[in-house]
N, C-alpha and C positions, 0 to 999 in steps of 0.2 A: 425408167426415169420417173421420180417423183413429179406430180402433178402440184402445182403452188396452192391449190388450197388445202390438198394434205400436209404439206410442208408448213402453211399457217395454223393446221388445226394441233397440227404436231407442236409447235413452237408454241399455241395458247395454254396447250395441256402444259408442256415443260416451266413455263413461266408460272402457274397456278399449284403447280408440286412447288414449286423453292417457294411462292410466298405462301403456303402453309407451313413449309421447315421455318419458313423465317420468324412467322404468326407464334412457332412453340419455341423454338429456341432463340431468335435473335439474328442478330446480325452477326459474323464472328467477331466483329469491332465491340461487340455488346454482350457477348457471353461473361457469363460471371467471374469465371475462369482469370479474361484479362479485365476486368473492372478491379479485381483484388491484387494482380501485377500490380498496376498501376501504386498501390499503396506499397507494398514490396517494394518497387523500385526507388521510391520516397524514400523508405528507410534506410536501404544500402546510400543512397548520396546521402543522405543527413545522420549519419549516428556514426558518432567517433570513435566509440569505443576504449574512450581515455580520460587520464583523469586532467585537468589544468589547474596549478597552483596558484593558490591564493593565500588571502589573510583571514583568516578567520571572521565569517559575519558577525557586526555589533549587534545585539538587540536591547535598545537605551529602554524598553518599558521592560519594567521588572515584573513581567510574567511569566517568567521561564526561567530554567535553571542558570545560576552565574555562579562562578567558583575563581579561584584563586591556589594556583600551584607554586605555593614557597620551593618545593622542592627543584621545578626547575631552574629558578631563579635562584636561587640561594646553596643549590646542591644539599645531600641526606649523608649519612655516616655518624654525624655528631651530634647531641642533643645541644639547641638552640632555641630562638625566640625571633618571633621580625614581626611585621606591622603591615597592614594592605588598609586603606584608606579611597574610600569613594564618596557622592553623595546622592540621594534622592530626596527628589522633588514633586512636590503634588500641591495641587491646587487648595487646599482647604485640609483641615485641620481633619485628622486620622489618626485611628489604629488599624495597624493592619496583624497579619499573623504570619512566621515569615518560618520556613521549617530549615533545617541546620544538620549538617552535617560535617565530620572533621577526625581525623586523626587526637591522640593525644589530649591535648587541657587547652582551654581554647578561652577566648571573651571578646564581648562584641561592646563598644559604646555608643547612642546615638547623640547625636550635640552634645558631651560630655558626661553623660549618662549612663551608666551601667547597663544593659538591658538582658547580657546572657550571661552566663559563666558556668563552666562545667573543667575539673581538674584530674587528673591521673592519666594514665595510658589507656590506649584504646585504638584501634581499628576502624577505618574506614569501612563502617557497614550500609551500602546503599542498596537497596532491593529495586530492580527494575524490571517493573509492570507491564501491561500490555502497553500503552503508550505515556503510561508516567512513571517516575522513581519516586519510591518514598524512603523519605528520613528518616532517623529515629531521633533527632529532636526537634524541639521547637521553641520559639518566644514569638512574646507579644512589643511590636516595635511603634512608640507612641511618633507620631511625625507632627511636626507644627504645617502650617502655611507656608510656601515657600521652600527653601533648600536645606534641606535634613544633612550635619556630617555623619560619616558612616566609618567606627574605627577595629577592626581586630587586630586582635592579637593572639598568635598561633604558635606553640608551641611543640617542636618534635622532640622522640625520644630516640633519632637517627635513623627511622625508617620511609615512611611515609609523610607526606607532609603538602595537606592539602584542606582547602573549605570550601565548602557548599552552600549554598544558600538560595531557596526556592520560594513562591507563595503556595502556600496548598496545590495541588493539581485539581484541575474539574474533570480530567480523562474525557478528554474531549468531547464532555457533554453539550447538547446545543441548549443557549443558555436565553432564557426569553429579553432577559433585562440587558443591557450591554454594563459591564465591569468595570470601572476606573481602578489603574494601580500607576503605583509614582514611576516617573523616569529616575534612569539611573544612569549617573556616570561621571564626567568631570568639566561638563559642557561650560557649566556656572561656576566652577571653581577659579576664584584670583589670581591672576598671570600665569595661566595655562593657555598654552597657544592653541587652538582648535585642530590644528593639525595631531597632537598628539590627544585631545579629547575624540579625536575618527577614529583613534588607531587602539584605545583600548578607554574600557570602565574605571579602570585602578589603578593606584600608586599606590608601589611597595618601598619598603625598606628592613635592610638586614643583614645580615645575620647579626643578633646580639644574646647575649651570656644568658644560657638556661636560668625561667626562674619565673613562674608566671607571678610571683607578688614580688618582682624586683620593678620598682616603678623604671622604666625607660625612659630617654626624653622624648620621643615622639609621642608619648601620655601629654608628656606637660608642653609641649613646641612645636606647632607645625610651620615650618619655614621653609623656603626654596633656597637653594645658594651660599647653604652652611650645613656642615659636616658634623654629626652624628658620631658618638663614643659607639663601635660597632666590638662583636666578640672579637674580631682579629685586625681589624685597620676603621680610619673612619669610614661611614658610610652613609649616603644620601637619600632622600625620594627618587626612584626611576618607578619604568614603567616593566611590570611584567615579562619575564622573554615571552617573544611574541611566538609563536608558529608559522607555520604557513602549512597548510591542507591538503588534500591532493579533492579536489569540487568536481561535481558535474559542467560539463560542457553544454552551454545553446539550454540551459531550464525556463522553462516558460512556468507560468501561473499556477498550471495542469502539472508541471512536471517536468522529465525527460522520458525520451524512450529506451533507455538503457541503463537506468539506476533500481534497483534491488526490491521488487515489489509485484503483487501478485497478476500486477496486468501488463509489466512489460515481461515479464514470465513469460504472459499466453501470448504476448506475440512474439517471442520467439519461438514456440512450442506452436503456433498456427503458421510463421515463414516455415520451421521443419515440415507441415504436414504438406503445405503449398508446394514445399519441395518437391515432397514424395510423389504429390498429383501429377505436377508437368513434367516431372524429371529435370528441374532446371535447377542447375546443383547453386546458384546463386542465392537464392531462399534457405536452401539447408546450412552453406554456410555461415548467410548473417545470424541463422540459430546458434552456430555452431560457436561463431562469436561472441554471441550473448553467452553462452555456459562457460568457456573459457577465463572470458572477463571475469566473471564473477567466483568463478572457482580458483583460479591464477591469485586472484585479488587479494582473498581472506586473509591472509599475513598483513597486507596493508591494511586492510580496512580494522583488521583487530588492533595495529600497532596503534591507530589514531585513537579507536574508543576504548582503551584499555590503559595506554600508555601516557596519550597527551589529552585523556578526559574528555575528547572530542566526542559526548553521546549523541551527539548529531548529527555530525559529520556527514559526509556521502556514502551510502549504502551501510552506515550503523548499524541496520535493523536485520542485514545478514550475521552479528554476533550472538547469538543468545535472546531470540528474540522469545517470547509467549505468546505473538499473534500470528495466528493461520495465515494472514496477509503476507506474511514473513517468514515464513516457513516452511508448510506444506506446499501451496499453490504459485510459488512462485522457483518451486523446484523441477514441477515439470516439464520442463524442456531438456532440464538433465536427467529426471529419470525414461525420459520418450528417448534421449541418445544413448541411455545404455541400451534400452530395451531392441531397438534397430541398429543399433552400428558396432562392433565389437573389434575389442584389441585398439583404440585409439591413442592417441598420447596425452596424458593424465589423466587415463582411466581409474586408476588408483586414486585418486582425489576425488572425481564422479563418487564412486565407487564408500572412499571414506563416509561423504557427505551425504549420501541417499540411507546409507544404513543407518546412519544419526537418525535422521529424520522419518525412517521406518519406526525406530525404536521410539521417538517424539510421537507419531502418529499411533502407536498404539499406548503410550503408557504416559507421557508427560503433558498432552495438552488437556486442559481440565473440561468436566463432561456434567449433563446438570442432572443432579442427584435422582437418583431412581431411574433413570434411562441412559439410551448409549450415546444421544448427540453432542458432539463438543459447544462449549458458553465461553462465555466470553466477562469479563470484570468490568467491559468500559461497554456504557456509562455508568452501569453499577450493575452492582453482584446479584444474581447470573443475568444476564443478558444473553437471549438465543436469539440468531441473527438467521435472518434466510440466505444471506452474503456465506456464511460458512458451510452451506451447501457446497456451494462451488468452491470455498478455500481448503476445505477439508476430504470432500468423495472423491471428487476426481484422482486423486492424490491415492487414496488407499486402492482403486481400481484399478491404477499403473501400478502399486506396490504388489499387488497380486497378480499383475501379469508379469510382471519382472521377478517374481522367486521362483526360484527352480524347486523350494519344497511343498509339495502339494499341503500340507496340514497348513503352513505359513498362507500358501495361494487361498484358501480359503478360509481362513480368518480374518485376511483382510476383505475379500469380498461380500464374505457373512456380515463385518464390521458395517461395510460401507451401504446394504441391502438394509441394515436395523436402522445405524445413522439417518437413514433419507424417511422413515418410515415414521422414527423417533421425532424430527424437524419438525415433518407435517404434521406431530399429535402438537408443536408448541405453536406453531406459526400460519397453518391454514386457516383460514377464516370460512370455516360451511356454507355460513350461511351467504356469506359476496363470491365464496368459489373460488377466489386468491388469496395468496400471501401476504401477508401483514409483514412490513420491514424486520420487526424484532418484536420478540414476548421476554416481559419484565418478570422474572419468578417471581418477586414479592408482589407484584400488583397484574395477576394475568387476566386480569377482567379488562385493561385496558387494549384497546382497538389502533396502531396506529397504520399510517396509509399506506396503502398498497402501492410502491414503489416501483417503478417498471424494471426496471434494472434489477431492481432484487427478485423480483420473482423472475425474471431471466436466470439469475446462479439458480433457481429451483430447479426450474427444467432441464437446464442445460447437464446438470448432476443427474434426474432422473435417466438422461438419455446415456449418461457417461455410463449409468451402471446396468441399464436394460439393453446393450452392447455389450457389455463384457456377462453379464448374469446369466448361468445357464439355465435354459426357458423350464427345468424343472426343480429348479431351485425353488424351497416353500415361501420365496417373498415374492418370487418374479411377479405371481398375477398382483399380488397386493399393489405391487408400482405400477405394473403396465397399467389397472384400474386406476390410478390418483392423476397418471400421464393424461389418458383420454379425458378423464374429466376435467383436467385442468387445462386442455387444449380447448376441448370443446367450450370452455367460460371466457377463453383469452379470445377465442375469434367473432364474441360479441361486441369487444371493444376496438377491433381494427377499424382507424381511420376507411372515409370513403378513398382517399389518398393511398391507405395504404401501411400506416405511421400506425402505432401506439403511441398514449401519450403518455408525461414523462410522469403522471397519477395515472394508474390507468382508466379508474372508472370517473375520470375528472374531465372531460371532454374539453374544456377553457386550461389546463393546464397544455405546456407547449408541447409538440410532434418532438418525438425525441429517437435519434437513430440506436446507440446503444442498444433497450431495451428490443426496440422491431429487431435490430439484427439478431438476437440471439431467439425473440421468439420464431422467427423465418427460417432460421440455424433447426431448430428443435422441431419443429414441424416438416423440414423435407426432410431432413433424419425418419420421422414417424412414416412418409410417404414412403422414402424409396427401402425402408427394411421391414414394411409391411407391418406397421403399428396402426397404421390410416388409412381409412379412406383414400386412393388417389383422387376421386371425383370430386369428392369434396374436401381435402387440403391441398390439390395442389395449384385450385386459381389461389387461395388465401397465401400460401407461401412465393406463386409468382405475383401477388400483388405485393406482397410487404420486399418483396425483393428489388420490383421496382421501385417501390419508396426510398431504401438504403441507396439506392443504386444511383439515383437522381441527386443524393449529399456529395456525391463522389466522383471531384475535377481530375480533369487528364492528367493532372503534373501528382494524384494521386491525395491531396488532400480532402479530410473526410468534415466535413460541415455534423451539427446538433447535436453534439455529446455532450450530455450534461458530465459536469465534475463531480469528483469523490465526494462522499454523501454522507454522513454520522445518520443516527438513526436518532426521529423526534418524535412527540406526539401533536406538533406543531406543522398541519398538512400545510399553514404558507410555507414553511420551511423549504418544503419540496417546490412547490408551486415557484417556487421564486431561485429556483437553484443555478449558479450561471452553467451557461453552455461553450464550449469550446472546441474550436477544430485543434484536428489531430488528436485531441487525447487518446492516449494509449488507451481507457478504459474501454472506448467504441471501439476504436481500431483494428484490435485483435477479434472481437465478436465479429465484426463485418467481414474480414478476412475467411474466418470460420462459416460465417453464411454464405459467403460466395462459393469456400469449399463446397457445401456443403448440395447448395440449391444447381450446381453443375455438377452434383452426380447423381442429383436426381432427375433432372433434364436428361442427362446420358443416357441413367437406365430407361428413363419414359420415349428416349428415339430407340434404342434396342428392340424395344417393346415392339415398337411399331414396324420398324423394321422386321420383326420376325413374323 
């Protein structure tokens, strides 16, 4: 019979072993594991996975593309003529420059005024950029004070039959000055009811008898309520057919988390990995859902930007896109389910769509001269971004683990081993020891700020490739050396909290979760596969882990994610960038931290255990 103070000494011992388990790993309320559920579970109640019909969005300022399809409205077959009529309006007396594009022979009048004209057959040639289309024409459109009328007239030869009309693009440069450009639409125009100025920009009318110098009467009469000498019967002012879209559901400011882009990509590609870890096939399916949607979809999504000119539309940027955002990194969740799951149903479409974009990833996205890293056009030619680290490697390192031909397996990992090596000759900064958002080829003596989030895709792609790289490969040391240096610089600027901030060496800029999560992600990677130090990364990884871990409520919502970012040399820019929960941008990275830092906690109670 036990004696009661060995029974108490026993009971003090038992109680002093669990709060040291508790001291390293946590509570099991608190393990990383279900901190990252929690966001999981959020996703499956909130993501529909559908489209819901609407009307096509107005946008009344005329900075963005607006066009006019005689063709739906008036039907193609036979060579005709018809009229679309708008107006804009601006504050004070202007030229602006307005770029044009169109089938056939075409003329544009402003207040009665000639301003374009161009005559013969022709083809609708629009070139679409990383994130703008250019024209091939253009004019100069003088605007007075006040309300500008706006007249073309378009002419088909029975095939197409369509106008375009844009202001320059800036490709989404961030721009210091703010831009005035006039409103457009029929808001101001005389006995037009407001309901129909909501519902679209333009009055058309037409069909009338081929002939662009046959003067029409809507040259010489604009009036409502009288009928028109038309090619086949009279005809009036209406309003364009209209469409209706197939939109995203529940978009917030940030987004959604399931339209067509490189960060709702990685979280379904971080729910599959979540899957794999717990075995809780409810993560793998929402992946599973996300690749479906979007591969099911592409017949829609192409009818709308191809057919009904919707270059906007919801998930557009899956047709023929040029940017890594749209292409490469928003692929892998479909090439992570070929690579793990086989024989599914519409494999063959998986299957179509990764070998596209195999062949995109070595030969069609553009790369900056004399080296091998992919650039970019916006905000101007070439721009290398530290952002395509991670839009671009990760990508060729699932491409080489997904070919069964070993010469193939290794030219995409040779590719993706140069690529990350080639980055850090444009974009490391020696002497601060981080990454500079983007280096400008014509001006590389310019410095701009070290972004946290950007130089998270650095690392995060480091780690992507010194996992898959085999350790005698002749680049391996050259990375694993840039890795440690670059870790050992980042954990000078961790918060006493815990945080990196959203500059990182800007201590007054704000704690920003994104960026922590993925350097937390990348450093217990380095701990538990033996790149680090455990002693000394792995309090830095459980402190930045508590940091993320504290934005992150029970019902699974993730607090301080700054939003998508252009690249400035303007450091208020960043300093003042808005923050918002849920964005997919954090989201996915924190997911991946929690993976990540619960299996390095695992391996470090093994440890002990053994």
């Amino acid at each position: 019979m036990m004696n009661p103070d060995t029974k108490m000494t026993i009971k003090k011992y038992l109680c002093f072993i669990v709060l040291l388990l508790l001291a390293h790993t946590g509570t099991a309320q608190d393990r990383p594991v279900d901190k990252i559920k929690r966001i999981g579970d959020k996703l499956i109640r909130e993501t529909p996975f559908a489209y819901r019909l609407t009307v096509p969005a107005r946008d009344s300022c005329f900075n963005t593309l607006h066009f006019i399809d005689f063709g739906r409205s008036f039907g193609t077959g036979k060579e005709a003529v018809a009229y679309a009529f708008t107006q804009l309006t601006f504050s004070r007396d202007t030229v602006i420059t307005v770029e044009v594009e169109h089938n056939d022979a075409c003329k544009i009048w402003c207040n009665g005024a000639l301003v374009y004209e161009k005559k013969g057959t022709r083809h609708i040639e629009i070139i679409r950029d990383e994130r703008s289309m250019k024209m091939s024409g253009s004019f100069t459109l003088p605007l007075k004070k006040g309300n500008n009328s706006l007249l073309i007239k378009s002419q088909t030869a029975g095939k197409e039959w369509c106008v375009f009309l844009q202001p320059p693009s800036e490709k989404d440069a961030v721009i210091s000055t703010e831009r005035s450009y006039p409103e457009i639409g029929l808001k101001y125009v005389k006995n037009i009811d407001r309901e129909v100025a909501a519902l679209t920009d333009w009055l058309v009318i037409g069909p009338f008898a081929p002939g662009m110098d046959i003067v029409h009467e809507p040259e010489k009469t604009f009036s409502f309520g009288y009928m028109y000498k038309g090619l086949y019967k009279p005809v009036t002012w209406t309003i364009p057919k209209t469409e209706v879209l197939g939109d995203m559901i529940g978009a917030r400011a940030w987004g959604t988390t399931y339209q067509w882009n490189y960060h709702n990509g990685g979280v379904a590609w971080a729910m599959q990995v979540l899957g794999a870890l717990t075995g809780e096939q409810k993560y793998k399916q929402w992946g599973t859902r996300f690749c479906d949607y979007q591969m099911e979809g592409m017949p829609f999504v192409n009818y709308q930007v191809n057919e009904l000119k919707a270059y906007n539309s919801a998930n557009a940027m899956v047709i023929n896109s040029s940017l890594l955002d749209f292409t490469l990194a928003p692929s892998l969740p479909i090439i992570y389910r070929l690579r793990t799951e086989k024989q599914f149903k519409n494999d063959s479409i998986y299957r179509a769509y990764i070998s596209k974009m195999m062949q995109y990833a070595r030969f069609g996205q553009i790369r900056s001269k004399g080296f091998t890293n992919y650039t970019r056009t916006t905000p101007e030619e070439y721009t290398v971004w530290v952002d395509d680290m991670f839009m671009g490697i990760p990508f060729l390192v699932q491409a080489g683990l997904y070919s069964d031909s070993p010469e193939i397996k290794k030219a995409f990992l040779d590719d993706a081993a140069s690529q990350l090596i080639d980055f850090t000759r444009h974009v490391w900064d020696p002497e601060a020891r981080l990454y500079m958002h983007a280096s400008y080829s014509s001006r590389p003596q310019v410095k701009l700020p070290y972004w946290s989030r950007a130089n998270g895709w650095a690392i995060w792609a480091m780690t992507e490739v010194l996992m898959a790289l085999p350790r005698n490969h002749p680049k391996y040391k050259t990375i694993l050396q840039q890795y440690r240096v670059f870790v050992n610089s980042l954990i000078r600027y961790q918060s006493a909290d815990g945080f990196w901030h959203n500059v990182i060496n800007r201590p007054d800029s704000p704690e920003e979760v994104s960026g922590t999560a993925i350097f937390t992600m990348a450093m217990a990677r380095g701990v538990r596969l033996g790149w680090l130090n455990p002693k000394q990364f792995e309090p830095v990884v459980k402190k930045g882990w508590q940091a993320v871990a504290s934005e992150i409520e029970d019902d699974g919502t993730v607090h301080k994610i700054c939003i998508g970012t252009m690249c400035s040399e303007d450091i208020n820019y960043y300093m003042n960038r808005p923050f918002f929960d849920n964005d997919t941008h954090g989201s996915f990275a924190v997911i991946f931290a929690g993976i990540e830092v619960q299996q390095m906690l695992d391996r470090s109670d093994k440890k002990l255990k053994q």
